[in-house]
C-alpha positions as CSV (number, residue, x, y, z in Angstrom):
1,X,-1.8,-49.2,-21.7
2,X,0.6,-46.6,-22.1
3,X,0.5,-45.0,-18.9
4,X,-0.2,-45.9,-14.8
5,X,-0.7,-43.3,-13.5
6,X,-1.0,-43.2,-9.4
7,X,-1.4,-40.8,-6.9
8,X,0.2,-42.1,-3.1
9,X,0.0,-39.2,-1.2
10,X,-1.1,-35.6,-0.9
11,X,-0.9,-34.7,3.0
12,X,1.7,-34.3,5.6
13,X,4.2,-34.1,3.4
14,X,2.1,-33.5,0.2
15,X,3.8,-36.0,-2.0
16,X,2.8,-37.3,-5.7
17,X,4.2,-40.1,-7.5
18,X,3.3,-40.3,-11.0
19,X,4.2,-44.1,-12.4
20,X,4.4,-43.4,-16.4
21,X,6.1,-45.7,-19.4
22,X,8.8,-43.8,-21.7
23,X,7.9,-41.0,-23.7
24,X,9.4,-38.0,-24.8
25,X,12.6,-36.3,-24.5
26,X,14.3,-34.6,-21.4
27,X,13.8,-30.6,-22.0
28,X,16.5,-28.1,-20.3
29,X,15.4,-26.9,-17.2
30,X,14.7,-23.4,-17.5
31,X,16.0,-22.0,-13.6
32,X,14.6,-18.9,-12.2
33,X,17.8,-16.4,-11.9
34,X,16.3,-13.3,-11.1
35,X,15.7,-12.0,-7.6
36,X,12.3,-10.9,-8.6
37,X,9.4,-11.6,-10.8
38,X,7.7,-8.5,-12.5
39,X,4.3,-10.2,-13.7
40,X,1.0,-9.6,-15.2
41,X,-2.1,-11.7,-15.7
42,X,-5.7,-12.2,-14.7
43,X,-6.6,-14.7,-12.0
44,X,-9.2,-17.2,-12.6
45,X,-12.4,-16.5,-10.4
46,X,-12.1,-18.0,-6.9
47,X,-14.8,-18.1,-4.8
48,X,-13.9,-19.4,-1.0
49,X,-16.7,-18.9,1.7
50,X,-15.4,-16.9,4.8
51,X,-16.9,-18.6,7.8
52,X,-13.9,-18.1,10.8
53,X,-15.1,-15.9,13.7
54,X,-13.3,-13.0,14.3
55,X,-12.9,-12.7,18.0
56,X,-9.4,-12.9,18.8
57,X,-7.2,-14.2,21.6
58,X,-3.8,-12.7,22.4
59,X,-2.0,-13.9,19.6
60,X,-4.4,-16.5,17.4
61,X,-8.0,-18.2,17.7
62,X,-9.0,-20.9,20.3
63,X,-7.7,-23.7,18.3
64,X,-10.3,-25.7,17.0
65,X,-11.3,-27.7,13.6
66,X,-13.3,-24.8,12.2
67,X,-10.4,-21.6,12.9
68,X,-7.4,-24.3,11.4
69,X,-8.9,-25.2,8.3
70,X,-9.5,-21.7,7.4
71,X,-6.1,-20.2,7.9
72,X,-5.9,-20.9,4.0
73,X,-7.4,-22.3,1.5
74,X,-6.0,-23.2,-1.8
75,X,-7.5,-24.2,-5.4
76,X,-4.9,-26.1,-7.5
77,X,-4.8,-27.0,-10.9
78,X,-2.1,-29.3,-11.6
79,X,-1.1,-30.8,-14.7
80,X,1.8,-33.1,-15.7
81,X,3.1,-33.3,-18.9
82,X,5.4,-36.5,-19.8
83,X,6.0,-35.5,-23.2
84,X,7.9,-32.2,-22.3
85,X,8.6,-33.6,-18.5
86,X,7.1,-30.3,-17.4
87,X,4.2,-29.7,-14.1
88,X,2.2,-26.8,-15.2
89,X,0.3,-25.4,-12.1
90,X,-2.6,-23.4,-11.5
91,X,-3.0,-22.1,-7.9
92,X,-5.2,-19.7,-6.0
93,X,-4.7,-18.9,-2.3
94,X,-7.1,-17.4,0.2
95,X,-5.2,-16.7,3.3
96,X,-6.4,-15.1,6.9
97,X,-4.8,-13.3,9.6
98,X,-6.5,-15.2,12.5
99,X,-3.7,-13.4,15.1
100,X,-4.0,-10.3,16.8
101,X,-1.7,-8.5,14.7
102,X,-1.3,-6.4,11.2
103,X,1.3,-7.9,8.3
104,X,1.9,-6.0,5.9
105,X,4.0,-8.8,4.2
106,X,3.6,-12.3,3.4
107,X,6.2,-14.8,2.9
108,X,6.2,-18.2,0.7
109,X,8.4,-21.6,0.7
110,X,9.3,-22.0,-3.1
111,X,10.4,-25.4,-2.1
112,X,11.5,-26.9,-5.8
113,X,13.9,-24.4,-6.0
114,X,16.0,-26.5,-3.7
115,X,16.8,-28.2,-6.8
116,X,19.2,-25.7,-7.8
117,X,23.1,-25.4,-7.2
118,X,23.7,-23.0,-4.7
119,X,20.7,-24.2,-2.6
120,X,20.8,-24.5,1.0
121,X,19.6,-27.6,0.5
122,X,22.1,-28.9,-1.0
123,X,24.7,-27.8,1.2
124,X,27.2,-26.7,-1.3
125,X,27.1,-30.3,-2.9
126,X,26.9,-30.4,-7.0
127,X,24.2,-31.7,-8.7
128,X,24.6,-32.5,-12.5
129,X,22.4,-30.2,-14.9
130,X,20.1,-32.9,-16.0
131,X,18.9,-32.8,-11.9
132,X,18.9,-28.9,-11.7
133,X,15.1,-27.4,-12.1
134,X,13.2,-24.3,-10.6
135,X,10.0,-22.4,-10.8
136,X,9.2,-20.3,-13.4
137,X,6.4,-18.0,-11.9
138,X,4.4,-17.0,-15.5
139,X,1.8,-15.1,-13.6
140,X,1.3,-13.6,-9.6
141,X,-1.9,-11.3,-8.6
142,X,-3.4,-10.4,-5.3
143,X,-6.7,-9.2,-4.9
144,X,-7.1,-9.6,-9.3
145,X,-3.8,-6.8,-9.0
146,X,-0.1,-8.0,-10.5
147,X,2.4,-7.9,-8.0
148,X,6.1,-8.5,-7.7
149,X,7.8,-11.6,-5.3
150,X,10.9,-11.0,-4.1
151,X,13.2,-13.4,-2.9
152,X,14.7,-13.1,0.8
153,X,17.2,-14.8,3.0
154,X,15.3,-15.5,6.4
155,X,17.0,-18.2,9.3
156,X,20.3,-18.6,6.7
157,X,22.4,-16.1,4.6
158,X,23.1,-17.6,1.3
159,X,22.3,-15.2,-1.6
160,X,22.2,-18.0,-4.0
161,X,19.4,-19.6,-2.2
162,X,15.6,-18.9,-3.4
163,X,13.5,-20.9,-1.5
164,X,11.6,-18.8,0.3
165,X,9.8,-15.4,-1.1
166,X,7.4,-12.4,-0.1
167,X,5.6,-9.6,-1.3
168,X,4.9,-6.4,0.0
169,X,1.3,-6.0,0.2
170,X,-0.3,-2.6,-0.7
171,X,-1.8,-1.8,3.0
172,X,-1.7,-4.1,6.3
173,X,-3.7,-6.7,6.2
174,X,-5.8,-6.5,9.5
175,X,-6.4,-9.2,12.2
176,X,-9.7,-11.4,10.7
177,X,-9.0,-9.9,7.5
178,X,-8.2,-11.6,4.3
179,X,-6.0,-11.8,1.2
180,X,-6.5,-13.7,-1.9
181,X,-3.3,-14.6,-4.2
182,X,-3.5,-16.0,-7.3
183,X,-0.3,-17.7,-9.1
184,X,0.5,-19.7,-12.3
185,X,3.4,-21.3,-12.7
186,X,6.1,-24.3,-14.1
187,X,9.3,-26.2,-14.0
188,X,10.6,-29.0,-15.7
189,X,11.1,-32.3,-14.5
190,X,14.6,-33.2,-13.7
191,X,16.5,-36.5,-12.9
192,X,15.7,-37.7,-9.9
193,X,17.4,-36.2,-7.3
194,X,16.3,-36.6,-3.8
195,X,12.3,-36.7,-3.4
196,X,12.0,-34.9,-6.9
197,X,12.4,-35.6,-10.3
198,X,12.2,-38.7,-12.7
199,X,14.1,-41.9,-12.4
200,X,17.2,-42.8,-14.5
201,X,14.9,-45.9,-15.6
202,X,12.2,-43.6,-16.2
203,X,9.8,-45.9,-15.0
204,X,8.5,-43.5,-12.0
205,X,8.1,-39.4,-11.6
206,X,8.2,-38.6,-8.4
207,X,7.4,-34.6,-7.0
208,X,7.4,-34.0,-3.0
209,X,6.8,-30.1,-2.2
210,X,6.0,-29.6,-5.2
211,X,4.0,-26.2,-4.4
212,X,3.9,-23.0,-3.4
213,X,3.1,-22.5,0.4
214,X,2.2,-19.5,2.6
215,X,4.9,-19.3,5.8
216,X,3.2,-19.0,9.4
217,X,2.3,-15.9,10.7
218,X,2.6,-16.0,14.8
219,X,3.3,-13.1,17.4
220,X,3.6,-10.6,14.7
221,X,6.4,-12.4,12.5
222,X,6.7,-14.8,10.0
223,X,8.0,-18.2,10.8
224,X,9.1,-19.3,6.8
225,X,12.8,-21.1,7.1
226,X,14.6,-22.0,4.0
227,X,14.6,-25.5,2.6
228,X,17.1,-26.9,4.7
229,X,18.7,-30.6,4.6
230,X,17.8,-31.5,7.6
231,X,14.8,-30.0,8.7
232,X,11.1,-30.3,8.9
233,X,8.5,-28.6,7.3
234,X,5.8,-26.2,9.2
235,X,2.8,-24.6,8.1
236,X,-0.8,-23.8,8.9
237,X,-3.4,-26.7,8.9
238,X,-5.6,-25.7,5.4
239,X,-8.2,-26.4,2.9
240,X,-7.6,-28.5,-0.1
241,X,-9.5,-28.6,-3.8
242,X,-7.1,-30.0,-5.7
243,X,-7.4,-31.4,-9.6
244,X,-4.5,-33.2,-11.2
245,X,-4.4,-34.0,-14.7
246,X,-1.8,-36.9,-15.9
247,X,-1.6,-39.1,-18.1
């Protein structure tokens, strides 16, 4: 058997561990530098039934198990490839505005691109290039349209930081209403550093936040903070299909 491949968690903390023998060659790590993406491409079809009521409280829906799964749904097409050490993604996003206000902007946690010197994450520490990796964003659409991200500074100012991204979208997006998003995208695997990246043995990858995720949008503004060291992570209960391909 060449490969084991295992899968130990995809939940609170939506974590992946990928057990594979040696093979192939570490690739540089192609990091995103620019502060925006101009991108093209057509989404794959996406489908997701809209079944949240629309009656609104103050500021969000009654709580319940039907109005939290449906704050967004996502479709994700992963694939891992040990010969190049490269995660090739697929992912299509259907979010809602279950508050009581308009956005006209949404915001994203880019969370591998903590890997990166200049992080907050890392604090001002150096990492050695081998560990370094970001995402490369190949393709970003709403609505079947290309759009631009931007990266933003939100809770800290640190230019050099791109963990967290919006987009400006063409109108406001209306309590009840939704938006679809539609992204494809890579990085290469780096050594281990952290939760992410392969060990110096090579005997396990390991990826934790390892996708893109919407920030929460409460009393009109979006709560999306920068990958920080110590921190934890927040988002909106959601939907999961999910299809991994590894070896």
């Amino acid at each position: 058997m060449k490969y084991l491949a295992g899968i130990l968690a995809f939940a609170a903390y939506s974590v992946i561990m990928l057990f594979l023998a040696p093979q192939g060659s570490l690739l540089p790590g192609e990091l995103a530098s620019s502060m925006t993406y101009p991108v093209a491409g057509k989404p794959d079809s996406l489908s997701v039934p809209d079944s949240l009521s629309t009656s609104l409280s103050a500021n969000r829906l009654p709580y319940s198990a039907n109005s939290l799964s449906n704050v967004c749904r996502y479709t994700i097409d992963a694939r891992f490839l040990p010969e190049g050490k490269k995660l090739e993604i697929k992912q299509a996003i259907t979010w809602k505005n279950i508050t009581a206000y308009p956005t006209r902007e949404v915001y994203f946690h880019i969370y591998p691109n903590a890997y990166k010197n200049g992080s907050i994450f890392l604090n001002d520490h150096k990492i050695p290039p081998q560990s370094e990796t970001g995402l490369i964003i190949d393709s970003f659409t709403i609505n079947s349209t290309p759009k631009m991200l931007c990266y933003v500074n939100t809770d800290i100012i640190k230019q050099s930081d791109s963990t967290v991204a919006k987009v400006i979208l063409d109108s406001p997006l209306a309590p009840g209403d939704s938006v679809h998003f539609y992204f494809k995208y890579h990085y290469s695997v780096p050594l281990a550093y952290g939760r992410f990246g392969q060990s110096v043995d090579e005997a396990f990858t390991f990826f934790a936040q390892w996708f893109i995720k919407p920030g929460v949008f409460e009393n009109g503004k979006w709560v999306c903070s920068p990958f920080m060291p110590y921190a934890e992570f927040y988002a909106d209960f959601s939907t999961f299909n999910v299809n991994i391909t590894a070896p």
